[in-house]
C-alpha positions in Angstrom: 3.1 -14.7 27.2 1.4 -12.4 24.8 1.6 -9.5 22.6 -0.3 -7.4 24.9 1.9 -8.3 28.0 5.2 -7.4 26.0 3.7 -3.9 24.9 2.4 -3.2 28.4 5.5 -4.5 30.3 7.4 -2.3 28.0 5.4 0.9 28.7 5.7 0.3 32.2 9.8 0.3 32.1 10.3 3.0 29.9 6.7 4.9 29.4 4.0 5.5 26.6 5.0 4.9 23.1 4.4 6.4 20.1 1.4 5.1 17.7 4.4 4.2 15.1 5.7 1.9 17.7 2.8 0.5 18.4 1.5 -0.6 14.9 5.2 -2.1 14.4 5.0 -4.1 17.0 0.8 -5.0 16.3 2.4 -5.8 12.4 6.0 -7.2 12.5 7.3 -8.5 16.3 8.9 -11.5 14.8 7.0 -13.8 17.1 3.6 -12.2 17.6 3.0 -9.8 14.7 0.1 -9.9 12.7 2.0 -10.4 9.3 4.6 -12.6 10.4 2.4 -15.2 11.7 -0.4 -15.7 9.3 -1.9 -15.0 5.9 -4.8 -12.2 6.5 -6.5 -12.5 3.4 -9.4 -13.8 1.3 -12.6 -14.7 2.7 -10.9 -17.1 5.5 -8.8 -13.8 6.7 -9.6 -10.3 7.9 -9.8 -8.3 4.4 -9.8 -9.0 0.8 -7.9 -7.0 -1.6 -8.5 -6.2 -5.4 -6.1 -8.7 -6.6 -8.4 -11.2 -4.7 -11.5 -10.0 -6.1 -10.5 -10.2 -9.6 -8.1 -11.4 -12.3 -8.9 -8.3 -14.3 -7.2 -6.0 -11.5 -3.6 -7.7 -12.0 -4.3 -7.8 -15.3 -4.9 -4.6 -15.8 -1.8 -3.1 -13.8 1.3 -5.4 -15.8 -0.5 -4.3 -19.4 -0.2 -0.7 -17.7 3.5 -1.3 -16.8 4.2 -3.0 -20.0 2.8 0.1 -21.9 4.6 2.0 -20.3 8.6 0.0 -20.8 7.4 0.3 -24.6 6.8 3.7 -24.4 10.2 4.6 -22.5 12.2 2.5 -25.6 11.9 -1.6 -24.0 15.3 -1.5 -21.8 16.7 -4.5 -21.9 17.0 -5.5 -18.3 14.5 -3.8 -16.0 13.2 -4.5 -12.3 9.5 -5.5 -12.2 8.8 -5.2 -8.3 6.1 -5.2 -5.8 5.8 -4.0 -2.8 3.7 -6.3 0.3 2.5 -8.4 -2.9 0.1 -10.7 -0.3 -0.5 -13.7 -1.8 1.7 -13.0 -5.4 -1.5 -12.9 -7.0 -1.9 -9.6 -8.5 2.1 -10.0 -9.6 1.0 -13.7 -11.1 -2.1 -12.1 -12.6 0.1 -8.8 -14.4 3.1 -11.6 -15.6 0.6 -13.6 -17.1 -1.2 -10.3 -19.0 2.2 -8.9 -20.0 3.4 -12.4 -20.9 1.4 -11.1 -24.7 3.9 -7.9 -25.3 6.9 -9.4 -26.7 10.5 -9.0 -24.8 8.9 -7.2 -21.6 8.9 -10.4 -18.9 12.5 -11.3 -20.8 13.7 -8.3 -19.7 12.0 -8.6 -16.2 13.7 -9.1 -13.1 11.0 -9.9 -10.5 11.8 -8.9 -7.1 9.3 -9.1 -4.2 9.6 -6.9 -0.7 7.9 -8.8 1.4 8.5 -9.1 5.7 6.2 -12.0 6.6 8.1 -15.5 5.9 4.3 -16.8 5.8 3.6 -14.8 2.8 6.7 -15.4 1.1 5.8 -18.8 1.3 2.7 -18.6 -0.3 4.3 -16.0 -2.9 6.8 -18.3 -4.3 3.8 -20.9 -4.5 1.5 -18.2 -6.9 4.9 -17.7 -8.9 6.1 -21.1 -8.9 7.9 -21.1 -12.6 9.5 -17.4 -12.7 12.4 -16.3 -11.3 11.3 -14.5 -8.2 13.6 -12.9 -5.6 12.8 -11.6 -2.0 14.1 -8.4 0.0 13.0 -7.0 3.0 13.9 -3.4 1.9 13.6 -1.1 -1.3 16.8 -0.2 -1.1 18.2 -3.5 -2.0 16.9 -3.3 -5.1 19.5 -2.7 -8.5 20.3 0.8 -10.1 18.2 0.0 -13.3 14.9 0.7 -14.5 12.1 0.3 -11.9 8.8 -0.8 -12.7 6.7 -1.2 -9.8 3.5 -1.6 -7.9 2.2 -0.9 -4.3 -1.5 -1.6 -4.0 -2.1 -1.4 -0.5 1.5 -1.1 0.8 1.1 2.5 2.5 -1.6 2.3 4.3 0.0 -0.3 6.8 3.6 1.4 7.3 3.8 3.2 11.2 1.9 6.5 11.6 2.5 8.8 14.7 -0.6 11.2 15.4 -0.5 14.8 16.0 -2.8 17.0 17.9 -2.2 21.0 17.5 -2.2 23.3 20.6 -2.0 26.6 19.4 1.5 26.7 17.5 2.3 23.6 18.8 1.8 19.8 19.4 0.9 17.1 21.6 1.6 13.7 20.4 -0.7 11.5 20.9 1.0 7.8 22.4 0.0 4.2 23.7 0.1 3.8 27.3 -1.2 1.7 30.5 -4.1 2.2 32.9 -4.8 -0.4 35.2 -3.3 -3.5 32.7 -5.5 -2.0 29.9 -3.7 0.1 27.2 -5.1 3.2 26.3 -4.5 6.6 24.1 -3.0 9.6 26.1 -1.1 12.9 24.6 2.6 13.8 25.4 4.0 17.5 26.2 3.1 20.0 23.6 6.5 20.6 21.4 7.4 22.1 18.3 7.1 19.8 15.1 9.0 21.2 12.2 8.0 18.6 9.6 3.9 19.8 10.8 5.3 23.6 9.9 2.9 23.4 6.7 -0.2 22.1 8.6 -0.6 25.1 10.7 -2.4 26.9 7.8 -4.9 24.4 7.3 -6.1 22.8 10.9 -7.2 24.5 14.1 -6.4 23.8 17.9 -7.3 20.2 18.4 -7.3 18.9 15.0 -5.9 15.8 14.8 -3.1 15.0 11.7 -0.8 12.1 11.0 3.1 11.6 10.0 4.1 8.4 8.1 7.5 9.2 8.1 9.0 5.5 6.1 6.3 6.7 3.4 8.2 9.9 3.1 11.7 7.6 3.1 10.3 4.6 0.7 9.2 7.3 -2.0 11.7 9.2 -2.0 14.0 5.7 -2.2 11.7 4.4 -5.5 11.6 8.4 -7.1 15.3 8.3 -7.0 16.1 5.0 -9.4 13.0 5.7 -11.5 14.8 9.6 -12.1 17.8 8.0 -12.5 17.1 5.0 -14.9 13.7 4.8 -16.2 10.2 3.1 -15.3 7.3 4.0 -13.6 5.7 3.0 -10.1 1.2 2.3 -9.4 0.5 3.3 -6.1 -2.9 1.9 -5.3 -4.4 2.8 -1.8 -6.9 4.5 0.1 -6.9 8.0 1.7 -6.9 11.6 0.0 -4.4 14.4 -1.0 -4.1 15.8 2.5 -5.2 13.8 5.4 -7.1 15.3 8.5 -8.3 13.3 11.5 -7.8 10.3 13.4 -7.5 7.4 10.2 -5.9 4.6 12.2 -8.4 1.3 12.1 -8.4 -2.2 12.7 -9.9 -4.8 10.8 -10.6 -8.2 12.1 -13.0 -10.9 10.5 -13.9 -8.4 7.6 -15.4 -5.7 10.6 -14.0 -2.7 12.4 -12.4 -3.3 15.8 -10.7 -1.2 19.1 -7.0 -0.8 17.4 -6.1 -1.5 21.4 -7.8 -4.2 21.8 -5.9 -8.0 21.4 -2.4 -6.7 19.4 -1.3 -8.6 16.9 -4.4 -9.9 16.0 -6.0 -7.7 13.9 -4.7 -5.7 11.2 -3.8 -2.0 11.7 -4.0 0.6 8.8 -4.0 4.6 8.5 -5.6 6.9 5.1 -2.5 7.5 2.6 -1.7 11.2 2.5 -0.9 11.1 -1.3 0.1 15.0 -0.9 3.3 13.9 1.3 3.9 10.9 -1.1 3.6 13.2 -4.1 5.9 15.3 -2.6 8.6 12.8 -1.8 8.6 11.7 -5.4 11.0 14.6 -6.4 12.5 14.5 -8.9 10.1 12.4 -10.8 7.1 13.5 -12.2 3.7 12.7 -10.8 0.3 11.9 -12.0 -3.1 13.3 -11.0 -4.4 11.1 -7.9 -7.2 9.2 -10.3 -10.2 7.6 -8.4 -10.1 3.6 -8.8 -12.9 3.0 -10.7 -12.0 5.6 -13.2 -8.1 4.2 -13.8 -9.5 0.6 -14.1 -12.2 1.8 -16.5 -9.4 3.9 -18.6 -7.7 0.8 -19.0 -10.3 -1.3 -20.6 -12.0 -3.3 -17.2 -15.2 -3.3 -18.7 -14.3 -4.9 -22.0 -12.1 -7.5 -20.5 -15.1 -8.2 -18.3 -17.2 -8.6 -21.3 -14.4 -11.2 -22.8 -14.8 -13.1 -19.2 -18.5 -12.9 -19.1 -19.0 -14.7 -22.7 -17.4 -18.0 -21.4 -19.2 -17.6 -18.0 -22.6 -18.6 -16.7 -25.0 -18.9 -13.7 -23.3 -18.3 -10.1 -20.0 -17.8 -12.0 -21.0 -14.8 -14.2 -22.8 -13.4 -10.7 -19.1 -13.8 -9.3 -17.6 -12.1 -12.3 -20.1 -9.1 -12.3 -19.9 -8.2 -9.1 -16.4 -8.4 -9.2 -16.6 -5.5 -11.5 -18.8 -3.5 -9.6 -17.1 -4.2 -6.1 -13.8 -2.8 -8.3 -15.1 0.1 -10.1 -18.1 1.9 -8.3 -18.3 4.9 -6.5 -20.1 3.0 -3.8 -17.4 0.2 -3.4 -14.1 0.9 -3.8 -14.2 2.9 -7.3 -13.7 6.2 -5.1 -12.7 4.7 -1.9 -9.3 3.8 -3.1 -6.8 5.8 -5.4 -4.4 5.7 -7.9 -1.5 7.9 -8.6 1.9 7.2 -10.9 5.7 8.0 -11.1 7.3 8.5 -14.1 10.6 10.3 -15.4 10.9 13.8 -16.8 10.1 13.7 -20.2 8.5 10.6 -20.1 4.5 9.5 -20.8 2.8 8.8 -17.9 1.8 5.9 -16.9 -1.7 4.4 -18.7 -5.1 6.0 -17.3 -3.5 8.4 -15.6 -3.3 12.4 -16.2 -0.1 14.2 -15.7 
């Protein structure tokens, strides 16, 4: 038994499913999914991510947050949480940084929301020494002030895609031809929560819906309004997403989403327009290009501080760490950065209100 013959046996008893359904099953089936059943990182997996590349990154991000509880008074008890934290090394990277301003990892309560038991596993190995705890869902964490980060968290939560016909739209859904899964489009219907996309698309454009982005936000806004803190979202995509953004990666290079579930990882842009939206009633930042935040915060002179201990293949390492972070052609611009924060409160460190 597979992955592919549960989805397809599934379609055939109760017909196509959505693209949201899909990608949860690809991701999270307890036995199969792509998260649950291996680590998909580094070199060795399918993608690296920034706190992979680079010390500096993690750095960076717990100086940012720790700014940020000094600037909002140092509560005394706080939550310092991350969500999908992959291996725990950009949260091991930004405990060690912030380990310098006095009182702010006393007052932290780590907590982790994490899904895959594999990545747990190697979580409590990166953080072996702190008190760590581990949720499956944001809204297990306390009513007290939130400090968090999501670097590449929303891009991987469910999409469903959208294609307009005249007023209306057709969702496009997984189904089966011939034991081979393919795309098809449902009935046209009326999509309420698309009401605002009719302005800016024409009959068959493509837009997606990430509706547990619209439910996680609004879940982290809410204790940040309430109690204090601030929240990094670090992803790729744009203000407003158009088009078809949903991509598998497998072995570092672009693959058929359809092809072998569960063994590849799935991903869609980040409309930062619906997060910003959800964030009500915090304030929000300007979305900041990558490359710009991590220079704000001082990249270039910690990579200076590196570079004077370093030499040969090491300091090549190191410097190209620092351009693969911050260019325009890497992932400077490619990924972006935008911040929560309270009414009445700074924003967040190399970020504009």
């Amino acid at each position: 038994m597979s992955l592919h013959h549960l989805i397809t046996d599934r379609i055939r008893a109760s017909g196509p499913i959505s693209i949201a359904e899909y990608m949860t099953e690809c991701l999270l089936h307890p036995q199969y999914g792509y998260y649950t059943t291996r680590d998909p990182l580094g070199r060795a997996g399918d993608f690296i991510t920034a706190p992979e590349i680079s010390q500096m990154f993690g750095e960076l991000i717990g100086l940012a947050l720790a700014q940020c509880w000094i600037d909002q008074g140092r509560p005394p008890a706080i939550t310092l949480a991350e969500l999908g934290p992959g291996r725990g090394t950009l949260m091991a990277d930004a405990l060690r940084a912030a380990a310098s301003v006095p009182g702010f990892t006393k007052a932290a309560h780590i907590v982790l929301i994490e899904a895959s038991p594999t990545l747990r596993s190697l979580q409590q190995q990166a953080l072996a020494g702190h008190d760590v705890t581990w949720t499956d869902s944001i809204s297990d964490l306390p009513e007290q002030p939130l400090f968090l980060i999501a670097n590449e968290f929303f891009d991987a939560l469910p999409i469903r895609q959208f294609i307009r016909d005249e007023n209306l739209w057709r969702e496009r859904r997984v189904g089966v031809q011939d034991g081979t899964l393919g795309f098809g489009l449902g009935t046209p219907m009326p999509q309420p929560g698309l009401a605002h996309r009719l302005a800016d698309t024409a009959d068959g454009d493509l837009v997606e819906h990430c509706a547990p982005l619209t439910a996680i936000t609004e879940s982290i806004a809410a204790r940040i309004a309430a109690h204090g803190g601030a929240a990094l979202i670090i992803d790729y995509g744009d203000w407003r997403t158009l088009g078809d953004t949903l991509q598998a990666i497998r072995d570092h290079a672009p693959v058929d989403p359809l092809i072998d579930p569960g063994q590849c990882d799935l991903t869609a842009h980040v409309d930062f327009e619906a997060l910003a939206l959800a964030a009500t009633p915090c304030q929000y930042t300007r979305l900041t290009p990558q490359g710009m935040f991590l220079e704000r915060l001082g990249i270039t002179n910690r990579a200076q501080t590196l570079a004077k201990s370093l030499s040969g293949p090491h300091l090549d390492e190191m410097v190209a760490a620092h351009r693969r972070l911050t260019h325009p052609e890497e992932m400077g611009n490619l990924f972006k950065v935008i911040g929560l924060y309270p009414a009445q409160a700074a924003p967040p460190p190399g970020l504009n209100p």
